[in-house]
C-alpha positions in Angstrom: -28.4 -12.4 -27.0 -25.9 -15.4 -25.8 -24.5 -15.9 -29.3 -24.0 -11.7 -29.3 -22.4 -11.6 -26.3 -20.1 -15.2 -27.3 -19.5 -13.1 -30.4 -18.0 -9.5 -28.4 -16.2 -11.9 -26.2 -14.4 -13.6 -28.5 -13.8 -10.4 -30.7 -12.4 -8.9 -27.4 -10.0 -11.8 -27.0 -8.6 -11.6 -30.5 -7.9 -7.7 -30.4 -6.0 -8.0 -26.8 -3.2 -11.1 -29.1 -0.4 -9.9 -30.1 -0.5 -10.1 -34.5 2.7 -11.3 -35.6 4.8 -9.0 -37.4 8.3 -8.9 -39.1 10.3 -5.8 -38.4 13.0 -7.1 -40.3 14.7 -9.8 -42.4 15.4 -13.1 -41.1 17.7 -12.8 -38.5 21.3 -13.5 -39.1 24.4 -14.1 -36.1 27.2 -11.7 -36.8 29.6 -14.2 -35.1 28.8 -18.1 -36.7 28.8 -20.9 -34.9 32.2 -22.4 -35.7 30.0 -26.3 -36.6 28.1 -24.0 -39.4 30.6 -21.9 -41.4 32.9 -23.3 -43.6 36.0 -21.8 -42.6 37.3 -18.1 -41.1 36.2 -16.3 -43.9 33.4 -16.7 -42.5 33.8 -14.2 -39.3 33.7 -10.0 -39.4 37.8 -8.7 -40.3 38.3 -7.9 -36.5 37.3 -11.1 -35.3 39.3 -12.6 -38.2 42.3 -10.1 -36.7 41.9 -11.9 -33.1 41.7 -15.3 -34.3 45.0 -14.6 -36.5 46.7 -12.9 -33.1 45.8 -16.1 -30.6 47.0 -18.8 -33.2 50.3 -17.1 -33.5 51.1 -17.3 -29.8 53.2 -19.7 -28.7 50.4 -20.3 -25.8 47.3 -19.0 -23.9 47.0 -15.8 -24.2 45.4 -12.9 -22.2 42.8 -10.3 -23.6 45.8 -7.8 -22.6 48.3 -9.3 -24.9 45.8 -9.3 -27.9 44.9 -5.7 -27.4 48.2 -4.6 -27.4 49.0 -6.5 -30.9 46.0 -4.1 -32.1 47.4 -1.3 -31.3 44.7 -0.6 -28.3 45.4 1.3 -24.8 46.4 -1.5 -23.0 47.2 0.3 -19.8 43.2 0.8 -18.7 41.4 -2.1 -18.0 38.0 -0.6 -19.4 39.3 -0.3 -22.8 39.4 -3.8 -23.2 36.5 -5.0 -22.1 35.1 -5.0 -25.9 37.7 -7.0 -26.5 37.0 -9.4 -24.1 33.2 -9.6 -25.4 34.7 -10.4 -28.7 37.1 -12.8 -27.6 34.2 -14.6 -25.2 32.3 -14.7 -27.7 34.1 -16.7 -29.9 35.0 -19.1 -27.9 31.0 -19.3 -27.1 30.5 -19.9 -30.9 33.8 -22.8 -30.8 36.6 -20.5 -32.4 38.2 -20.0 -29.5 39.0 -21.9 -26.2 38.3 -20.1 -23.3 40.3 -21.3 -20.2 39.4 -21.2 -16.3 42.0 -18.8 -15.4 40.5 -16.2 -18.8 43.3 -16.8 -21.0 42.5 -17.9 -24.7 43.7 -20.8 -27.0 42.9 -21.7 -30.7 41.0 -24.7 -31.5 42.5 -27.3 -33.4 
């Protein structure tokens, strides 16, 4: 009876983990970190589009400036916060330099 109920309990404890599963393909960062990709070609076209835009200024740069070289409405601060996700992010992944007053520079 002991080894029955050792038997149910453990039965019961496998069931209740979680069984691994794979929903999809390996998982793959849009955005590289800068260390692991060989060079720009790397990055999406837009992204590619923002890296060009901050290396051609003369100096830092604010997300403002950049969304007004692509042609976005400029004039309403909520349509740029995609921007700014982009632009924050890479300078999270090292292609850009994000300062402490939230203007952008190119890394060397």
């Amino acid at each position: 009876m002991l080894n029955r109920l050792a038997e149910q309990a453990r039965a019961d404890t496998e069931a209740a983990a979680p069984a691994p599963a794979q929903v999809a393909g390996p998982a793959v960062l849009l955005i590289p970190y800068r260390s692991d990709a060989a060079d720009e070609g790397a990055l999406p076209g837009d992204y590619r589009k923002i890296l060009a835009i901050v290396r051609e200024a003369d100096g830092p740069v604010q997300v403002r400036a950049v969304g007004e070289r692509l042609g976005l409405d400029a004039s309403v601060r909520g349509k740029l916060e995609h921007l700014r996700a982009k632009m924050t992010k890479l300078a999270d992944r090292g292609w850009l330099h994000k300062r402490g007053d939230g203007r952008f520079t190119a890394r060397p």
